[in-house]
MIDRENRO-196794 format. One record per residue (C-alpha): residue in one letter; x, y, z. Coordinates in nm, 4 decimals. Layout:
N
pavex | X | Y | Z
A | X | Y | Z
...
END
This chain:
364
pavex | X | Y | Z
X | -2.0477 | -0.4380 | -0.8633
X | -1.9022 | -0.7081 | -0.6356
X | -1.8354 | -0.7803 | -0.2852
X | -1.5342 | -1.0553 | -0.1990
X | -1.5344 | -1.2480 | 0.1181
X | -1.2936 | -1.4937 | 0.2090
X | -1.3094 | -1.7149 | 0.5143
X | -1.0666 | -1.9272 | 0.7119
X | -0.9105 | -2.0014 | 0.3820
X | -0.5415 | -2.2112 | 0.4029
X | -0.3511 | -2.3240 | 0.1110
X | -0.0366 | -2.5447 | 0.1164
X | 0.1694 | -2.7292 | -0.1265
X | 0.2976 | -3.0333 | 0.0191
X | 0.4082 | -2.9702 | 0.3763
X | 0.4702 | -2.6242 | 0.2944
X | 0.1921 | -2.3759 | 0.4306
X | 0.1648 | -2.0563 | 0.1611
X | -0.1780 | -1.9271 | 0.3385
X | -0.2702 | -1.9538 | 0.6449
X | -0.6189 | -1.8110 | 0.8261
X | -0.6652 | -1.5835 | 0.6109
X | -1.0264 | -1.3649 | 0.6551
X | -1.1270 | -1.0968 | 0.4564
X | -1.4064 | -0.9224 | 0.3641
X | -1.4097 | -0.6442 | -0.0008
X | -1.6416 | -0.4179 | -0.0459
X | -1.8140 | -0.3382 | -0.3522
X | -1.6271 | -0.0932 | -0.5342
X | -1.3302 | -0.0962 | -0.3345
X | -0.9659 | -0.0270 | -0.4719
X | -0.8174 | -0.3142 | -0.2049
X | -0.4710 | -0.3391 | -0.1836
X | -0.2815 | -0.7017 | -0.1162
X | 0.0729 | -0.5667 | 0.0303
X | 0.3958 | -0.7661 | 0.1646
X | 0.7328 | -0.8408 | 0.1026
X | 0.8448 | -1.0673 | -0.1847
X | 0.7090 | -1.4686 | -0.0961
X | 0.4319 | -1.2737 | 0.1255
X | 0.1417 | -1.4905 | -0.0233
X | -0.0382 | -1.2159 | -0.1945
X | 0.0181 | -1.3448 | -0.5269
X | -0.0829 | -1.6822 | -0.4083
X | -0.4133 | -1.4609 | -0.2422
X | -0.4554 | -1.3178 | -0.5818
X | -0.4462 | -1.6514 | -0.8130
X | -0.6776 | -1.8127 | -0.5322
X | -0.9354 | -1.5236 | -0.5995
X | -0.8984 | -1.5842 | -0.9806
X | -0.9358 | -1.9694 | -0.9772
X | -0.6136 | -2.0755 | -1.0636
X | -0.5547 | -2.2247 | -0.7296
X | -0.8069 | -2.4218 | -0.5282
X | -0.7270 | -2.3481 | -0.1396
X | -0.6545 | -2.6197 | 0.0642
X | -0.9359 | -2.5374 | 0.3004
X | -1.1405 | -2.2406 | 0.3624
X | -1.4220 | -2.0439 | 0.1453
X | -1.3860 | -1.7716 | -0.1463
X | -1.7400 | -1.5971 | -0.1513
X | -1.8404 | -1.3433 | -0.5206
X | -2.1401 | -1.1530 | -0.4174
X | -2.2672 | -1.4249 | -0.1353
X | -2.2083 | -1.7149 | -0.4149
X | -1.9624 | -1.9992 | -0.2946
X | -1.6725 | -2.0014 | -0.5694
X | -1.4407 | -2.2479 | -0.4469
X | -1.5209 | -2.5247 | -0.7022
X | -1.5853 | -2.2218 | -1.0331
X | -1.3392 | -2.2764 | -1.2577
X | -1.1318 | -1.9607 | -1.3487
X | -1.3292 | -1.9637 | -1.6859
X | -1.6569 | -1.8675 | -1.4932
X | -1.5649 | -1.5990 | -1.2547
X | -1.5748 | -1.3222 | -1.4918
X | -1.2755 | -1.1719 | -1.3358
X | -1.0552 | -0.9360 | -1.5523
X | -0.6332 | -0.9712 | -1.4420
X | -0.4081 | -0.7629 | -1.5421
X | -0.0453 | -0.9737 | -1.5149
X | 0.3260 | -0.7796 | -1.4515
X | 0.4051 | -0.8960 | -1.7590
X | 0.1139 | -0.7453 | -1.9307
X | 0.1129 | -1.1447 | -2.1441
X | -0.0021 | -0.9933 | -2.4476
X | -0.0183 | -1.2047 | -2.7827
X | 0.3208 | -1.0730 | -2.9520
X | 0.1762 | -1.2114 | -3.2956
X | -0.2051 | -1.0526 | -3.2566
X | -0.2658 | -0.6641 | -3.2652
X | -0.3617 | -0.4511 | -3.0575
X | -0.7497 | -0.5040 | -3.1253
X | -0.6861 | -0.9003 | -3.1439
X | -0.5549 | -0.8968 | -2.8073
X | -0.8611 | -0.6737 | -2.6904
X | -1.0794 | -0.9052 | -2.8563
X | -0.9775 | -1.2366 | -2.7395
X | -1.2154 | -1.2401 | -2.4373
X | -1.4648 | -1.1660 | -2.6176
X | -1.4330 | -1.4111 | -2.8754
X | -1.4338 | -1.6705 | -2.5653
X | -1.7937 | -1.5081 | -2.4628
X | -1.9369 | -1.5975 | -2.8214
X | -2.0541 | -1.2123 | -2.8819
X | -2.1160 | -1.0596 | -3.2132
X | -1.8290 | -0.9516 | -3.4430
X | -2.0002 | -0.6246 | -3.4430
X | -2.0289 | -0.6196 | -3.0691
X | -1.6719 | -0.7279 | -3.0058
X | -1.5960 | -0.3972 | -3.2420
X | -1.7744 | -0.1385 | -3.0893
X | -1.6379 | -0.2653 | -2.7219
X | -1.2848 | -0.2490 | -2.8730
X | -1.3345 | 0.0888 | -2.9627
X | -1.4727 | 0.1652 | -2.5925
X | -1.2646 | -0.0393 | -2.4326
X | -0.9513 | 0.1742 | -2.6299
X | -1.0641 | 0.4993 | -2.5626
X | -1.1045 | 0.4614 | -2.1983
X | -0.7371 | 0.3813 | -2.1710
X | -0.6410 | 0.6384 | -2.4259
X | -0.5210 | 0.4444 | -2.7085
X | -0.7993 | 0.4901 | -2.9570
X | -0.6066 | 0.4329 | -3.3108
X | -0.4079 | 0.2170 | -3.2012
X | -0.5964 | -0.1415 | -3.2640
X | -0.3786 | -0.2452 | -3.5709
X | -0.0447 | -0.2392 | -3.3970
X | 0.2005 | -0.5118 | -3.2116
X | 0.2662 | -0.4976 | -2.9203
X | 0.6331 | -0.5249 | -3.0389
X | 0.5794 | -0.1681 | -3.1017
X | 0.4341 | 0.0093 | -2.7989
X | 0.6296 | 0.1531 | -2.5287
X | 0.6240 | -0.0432 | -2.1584
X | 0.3084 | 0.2227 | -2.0506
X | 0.1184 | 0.1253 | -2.3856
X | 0.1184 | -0.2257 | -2.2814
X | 0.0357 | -0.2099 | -1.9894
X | -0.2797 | 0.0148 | -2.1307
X | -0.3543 | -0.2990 | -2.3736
X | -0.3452 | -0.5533 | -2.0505
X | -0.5788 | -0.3347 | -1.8998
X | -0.8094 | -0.2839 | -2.1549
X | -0.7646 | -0.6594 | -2.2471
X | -0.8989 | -0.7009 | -1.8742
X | -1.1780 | -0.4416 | -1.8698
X | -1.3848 | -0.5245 | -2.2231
X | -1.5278 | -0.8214 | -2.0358
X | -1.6949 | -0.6125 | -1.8142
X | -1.5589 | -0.8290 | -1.4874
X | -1.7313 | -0.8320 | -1.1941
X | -1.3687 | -0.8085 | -1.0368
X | -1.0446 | -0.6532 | -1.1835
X | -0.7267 | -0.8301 | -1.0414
X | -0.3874 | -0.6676 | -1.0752
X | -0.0611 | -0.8136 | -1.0425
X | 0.2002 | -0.5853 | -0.9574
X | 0.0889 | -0.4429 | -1.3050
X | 0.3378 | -0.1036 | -1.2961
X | 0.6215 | -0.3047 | -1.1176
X | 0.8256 | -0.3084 | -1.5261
X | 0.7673 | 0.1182 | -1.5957
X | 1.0209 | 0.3580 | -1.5425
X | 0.9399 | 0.5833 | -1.2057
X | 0.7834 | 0.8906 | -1.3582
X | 0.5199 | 0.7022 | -1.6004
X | 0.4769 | 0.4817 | -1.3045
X | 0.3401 | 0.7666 | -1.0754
X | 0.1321 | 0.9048 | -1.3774
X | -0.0448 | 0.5356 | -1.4560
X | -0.0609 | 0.5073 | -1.0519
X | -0.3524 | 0.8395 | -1.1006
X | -0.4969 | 0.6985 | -1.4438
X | -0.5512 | 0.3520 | -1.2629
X | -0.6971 | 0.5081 | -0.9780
X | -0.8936 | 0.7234 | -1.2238
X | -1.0604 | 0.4423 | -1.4341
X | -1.1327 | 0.2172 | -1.1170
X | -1.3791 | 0.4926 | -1.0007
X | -1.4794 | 0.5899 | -1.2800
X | -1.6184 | 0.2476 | -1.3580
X | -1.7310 | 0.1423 | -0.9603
X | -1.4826 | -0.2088 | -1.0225
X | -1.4285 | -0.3596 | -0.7483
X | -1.0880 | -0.4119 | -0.7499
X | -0.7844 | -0.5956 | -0.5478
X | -0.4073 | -0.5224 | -0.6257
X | -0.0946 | -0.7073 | -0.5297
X | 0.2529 | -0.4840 | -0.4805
X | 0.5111 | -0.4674 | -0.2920
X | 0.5613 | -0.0844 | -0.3558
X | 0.4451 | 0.1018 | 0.0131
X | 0.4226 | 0.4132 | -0.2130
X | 0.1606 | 0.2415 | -0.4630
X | -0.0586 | 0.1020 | -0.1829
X | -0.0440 | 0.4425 | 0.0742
X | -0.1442 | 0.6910 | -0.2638
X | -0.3878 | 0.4620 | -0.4416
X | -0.5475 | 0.1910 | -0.2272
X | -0.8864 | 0.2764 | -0.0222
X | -0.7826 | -0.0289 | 0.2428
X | -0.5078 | -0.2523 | 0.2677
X | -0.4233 | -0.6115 | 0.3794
X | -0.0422 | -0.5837 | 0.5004
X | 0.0805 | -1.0040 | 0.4343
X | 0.3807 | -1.1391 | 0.6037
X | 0.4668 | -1.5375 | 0.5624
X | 0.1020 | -1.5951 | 0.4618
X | -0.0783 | -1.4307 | 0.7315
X | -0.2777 | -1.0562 | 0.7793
X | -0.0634 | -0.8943 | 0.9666
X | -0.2988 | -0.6049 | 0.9509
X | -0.5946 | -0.4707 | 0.7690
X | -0.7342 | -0.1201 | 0.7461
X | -0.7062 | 0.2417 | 0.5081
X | -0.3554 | 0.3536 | 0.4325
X | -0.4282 | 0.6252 | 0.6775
X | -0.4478 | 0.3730 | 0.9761
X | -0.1700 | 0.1638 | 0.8905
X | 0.0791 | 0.4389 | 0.8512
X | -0.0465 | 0.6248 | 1.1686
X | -0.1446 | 0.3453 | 1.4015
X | 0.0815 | 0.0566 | 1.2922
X | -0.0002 | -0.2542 | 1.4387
X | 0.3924 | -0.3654 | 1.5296
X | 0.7679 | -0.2488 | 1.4360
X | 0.7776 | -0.4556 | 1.1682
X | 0.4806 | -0.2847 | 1.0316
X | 0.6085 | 0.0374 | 1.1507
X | 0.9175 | -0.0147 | 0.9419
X | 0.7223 | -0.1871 | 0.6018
X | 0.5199 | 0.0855 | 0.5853
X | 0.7347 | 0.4295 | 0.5292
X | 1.0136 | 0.4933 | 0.7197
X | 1.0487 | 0.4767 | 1.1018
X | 1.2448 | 0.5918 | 1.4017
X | 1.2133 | 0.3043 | 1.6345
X | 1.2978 | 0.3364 | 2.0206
X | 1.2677 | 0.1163 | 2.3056
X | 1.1066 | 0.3004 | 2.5777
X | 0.9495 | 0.3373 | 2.9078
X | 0.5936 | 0.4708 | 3.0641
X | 0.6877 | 0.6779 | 3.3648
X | 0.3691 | 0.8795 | 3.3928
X | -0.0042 | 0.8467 | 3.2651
X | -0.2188 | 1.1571 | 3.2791
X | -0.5883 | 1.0926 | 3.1632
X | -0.7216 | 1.4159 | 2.9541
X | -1.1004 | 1.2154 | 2.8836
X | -1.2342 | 1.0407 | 2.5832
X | -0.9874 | 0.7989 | 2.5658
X | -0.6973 | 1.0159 | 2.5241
X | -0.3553 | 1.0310 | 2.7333
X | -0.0619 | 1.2179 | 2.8184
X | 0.1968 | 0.9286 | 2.8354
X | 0.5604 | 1.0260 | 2.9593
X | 0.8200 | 0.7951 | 2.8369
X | 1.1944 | 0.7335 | 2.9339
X | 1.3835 | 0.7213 | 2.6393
X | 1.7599 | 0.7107 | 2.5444
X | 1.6237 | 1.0227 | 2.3790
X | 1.5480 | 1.1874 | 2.6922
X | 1.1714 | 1.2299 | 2.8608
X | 0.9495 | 1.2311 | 2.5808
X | 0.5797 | 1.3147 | 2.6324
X | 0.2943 | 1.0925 | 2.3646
X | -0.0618 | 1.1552 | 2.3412
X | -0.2221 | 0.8080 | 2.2581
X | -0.5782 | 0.6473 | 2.2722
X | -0.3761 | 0.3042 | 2.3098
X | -0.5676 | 0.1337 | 2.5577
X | -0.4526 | -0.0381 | 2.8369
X | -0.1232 | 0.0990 | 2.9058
X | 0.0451 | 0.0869 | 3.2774
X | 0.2686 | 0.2629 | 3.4400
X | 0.6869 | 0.1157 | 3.3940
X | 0.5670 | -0.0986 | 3.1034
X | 0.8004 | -0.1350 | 2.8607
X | 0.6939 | -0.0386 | 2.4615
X | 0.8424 | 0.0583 | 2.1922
X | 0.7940 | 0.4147 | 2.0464
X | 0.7710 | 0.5157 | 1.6204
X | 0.8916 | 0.8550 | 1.5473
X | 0.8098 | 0.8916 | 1.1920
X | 1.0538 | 1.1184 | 0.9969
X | 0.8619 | 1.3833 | 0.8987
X | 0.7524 | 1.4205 | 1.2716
X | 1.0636 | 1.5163 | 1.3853
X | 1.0278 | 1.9517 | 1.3088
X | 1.2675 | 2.1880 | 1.2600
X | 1.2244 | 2.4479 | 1.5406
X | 1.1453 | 2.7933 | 1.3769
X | 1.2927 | 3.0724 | 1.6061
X | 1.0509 | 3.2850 | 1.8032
X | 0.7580 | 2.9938 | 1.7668
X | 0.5855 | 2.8777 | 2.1035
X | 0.6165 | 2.5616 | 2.1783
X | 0.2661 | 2.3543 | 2.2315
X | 0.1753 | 2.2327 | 2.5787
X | 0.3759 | 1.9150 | 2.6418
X | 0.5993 | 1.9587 | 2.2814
X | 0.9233 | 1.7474 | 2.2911
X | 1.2048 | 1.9746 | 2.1977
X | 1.5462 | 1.8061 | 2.1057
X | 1.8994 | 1.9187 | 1.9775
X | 2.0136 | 1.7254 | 1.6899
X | 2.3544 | 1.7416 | 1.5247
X | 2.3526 | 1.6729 | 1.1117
X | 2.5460 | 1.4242 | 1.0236
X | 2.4759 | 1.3749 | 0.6562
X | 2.2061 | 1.4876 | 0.3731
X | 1.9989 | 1.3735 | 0.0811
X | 1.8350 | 1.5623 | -0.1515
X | 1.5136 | 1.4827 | -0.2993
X | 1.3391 | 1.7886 | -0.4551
X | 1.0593 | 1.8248 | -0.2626
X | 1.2160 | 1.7109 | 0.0714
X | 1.5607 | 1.6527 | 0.2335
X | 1.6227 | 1.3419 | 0.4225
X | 1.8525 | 1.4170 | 0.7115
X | 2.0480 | 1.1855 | 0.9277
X | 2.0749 | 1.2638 | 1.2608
X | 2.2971 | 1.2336 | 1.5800
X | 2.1661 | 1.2812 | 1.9095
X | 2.3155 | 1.2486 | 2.2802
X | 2.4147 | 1.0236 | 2.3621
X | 2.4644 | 0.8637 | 2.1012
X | 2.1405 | 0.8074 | 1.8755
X | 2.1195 | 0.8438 | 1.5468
X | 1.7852 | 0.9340 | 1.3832
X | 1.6132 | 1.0450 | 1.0333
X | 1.4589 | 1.3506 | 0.9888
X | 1.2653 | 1.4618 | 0.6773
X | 1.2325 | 1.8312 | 0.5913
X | 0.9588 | 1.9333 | 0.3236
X | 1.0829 | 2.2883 | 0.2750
X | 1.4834 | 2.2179 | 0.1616
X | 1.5334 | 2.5857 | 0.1072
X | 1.4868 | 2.5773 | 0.4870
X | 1.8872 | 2.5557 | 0.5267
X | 2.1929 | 2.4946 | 0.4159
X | 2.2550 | 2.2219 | 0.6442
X | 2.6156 | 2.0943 | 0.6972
X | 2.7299 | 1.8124 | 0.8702
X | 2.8362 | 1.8862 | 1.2439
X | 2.5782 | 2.1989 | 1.2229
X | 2.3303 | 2.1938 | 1.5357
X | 1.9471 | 2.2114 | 1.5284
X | 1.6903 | 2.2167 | 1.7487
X | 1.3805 | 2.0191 | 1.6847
X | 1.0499 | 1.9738 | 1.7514
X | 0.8077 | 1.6536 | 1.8268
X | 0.4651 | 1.6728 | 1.8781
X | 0.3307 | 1.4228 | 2.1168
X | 0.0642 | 1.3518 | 1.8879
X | 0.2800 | 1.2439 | 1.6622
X | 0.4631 | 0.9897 | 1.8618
X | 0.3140 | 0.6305 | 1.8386
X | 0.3421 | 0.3806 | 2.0865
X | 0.3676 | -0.0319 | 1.9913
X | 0.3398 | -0.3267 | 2.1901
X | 0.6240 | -0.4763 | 1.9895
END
């Protein structure tokens, strides 16, 4: 379908800079995901890629063609807006049809893609109706279909699930994914939900005041978070302020790192280049890293074993968030993904385990 590349592009209103530097390259057929806090600049990002907004320097590429000066008109780009901005006074099939209309195809035409257009987002009979009268899902299914009938070289999605409840939320999360590759769109979606970007996106642009903080799959970001503040934005994080005492090379880029912590000597296996011995780092213990010990299990070569007193619990289901209290006085989170794995009471003692692997190491 379409490949997106954007180059050195700045945009500012006034004195005040909304993008800066921003580089970035999306493949065809990518689900790419714009993520950041609120007054990030990925909506900005977004309504720059749709032609809204003209940057203030910089280049917006479609397919190798220069689109800085293409009015929005001409992209052929399909958005899909949080508020869904359907036509409360058109039907269903009115709203579908607009586009088209605009595109000067044949009333028979504009039919029969109606009719496609409403079966691929599972709401074939429903082209008569208001909007008025659909549920918060079912409009968001018209926006969508509103946005896919032109057959856009580009979808764009603006925090489109942000206004559903949280269980039809993580069902159209799966039937968004689902269309995307079923139709090979390339297409780039703005949130500021972690849990949308790690479970649907194939790469991700992490924005903080305008710039990339960091780019890659939601695998890399989670796992080999550029910063703290990363580290923290993305899923939950144990952060500690440590020291290298000891680097063992083990070959093929890999180390044995042992680190002073207020945690006690903890041993990380890292490819992070370039570390010294008595530099200061941070370390990231994600939550789920941090194992309950099972009795009569080995520990691994190098495993970090720790005695953790429970000081409170939250129930989720499927896990159990616990908080943690260890000497001297550090408190930590834990999450267990088996909660029938105890009953665990405040003041009750555990040991735990921490793989090395599983400890990252940040500049900052």
């Amino acid at each position: 379908m379409s490949s997106i590349k954007i180059r050195e592009l700045n945009y500012a209103i006034g004195t005040r800079e909304i993008l800066h530097q921003v580089n970035l390259e999306i493949a065809t057929g990518e689900f790419f995901f714009l993520l950041g806090p609120s007054g990030s600049g990925k909506t900005t990002l977004l309504r720059q890629l749709a032609g809204f907004t003209r940057p203030s320097s910089g280049e917006i590429f479609l397919n190798d063609k220069r689109i800085n000066d293409l009015p929005a008109r001409y992209r052929n780009m399909g958005m899909v807006f949080q508020s869904y901005a359907l036509f409360p006074h058109l039907s269903v099939g009115e709203n579908i049809r607009y586009g088209l209309e605009i595109r000067k195809l044949s009333r028979e035409t504009q039919t029969l893609k109606i009719q496609e257009a409403l079966e691929r987002v599972g709401l074939t009979g429903y082209e008569n109706r208001l909007p008025g009268s659909l549920s918060g899902g079912e409009q968001q299914r018209v926006a969508l279909a509103r946005a896919l009938v032109i057959e856009p070289h580009v979808l764009l999605l603006d925090e489109p699930l942000s206004n559903l409840d949280a269980q039809l939320r993580i069902r159209m999360r799966r039937e968004l994914r689902d269309i995307q590759k079923q139709l090979g769109i390339t297409a780039v979606y703005v949130t500021h939900d972690q849990d949308e970007a790690l479970s649907m996106a194939d790469r991700m642009a992490v924005l903080v005041d305008g710039h990339i903080l960091q780019l890659g799959s939601p695998h890399e970001i989670y796992y080999q978070p550029a910063d703290t503040f990363i580290a923290n934005f993305i899923g939950k994080a144990n952060l500690l302020r440590t020291a290298i005492r000891d680097i063992k090379p083990l070959g093929n880029g890999t180390q044995d790192i042992l680190l002073e912590t207020d945690l006690g000597p903890l041993w990380s296996r890292s490819h992070k280049p370039n570390l010294k011995k008595d530099q200061l780092i941070f370390c990231c213990i994600r939550p789920e890293s941090i194992q309950m010990e099972v009795p009569g299990e080995p520990l691994q070569e190098r495993d970090n074993r720790v005695e953790g007193t429970v000081m409170d619990t939250r129930f989720y289901g499927e896990s159990r968030e616990l908080s943690l209290m260890f000497q001297p006085a550090l408190p930590l989170m834990a999450v267990i993904s088996n909660p029938r794995q105890g009953a665990f009471q405040k003041g009750d003692k555990f040991h735990f385990r921490i793989p090395p692997a599983e400890i990252i190491l940040l500049d900052k």
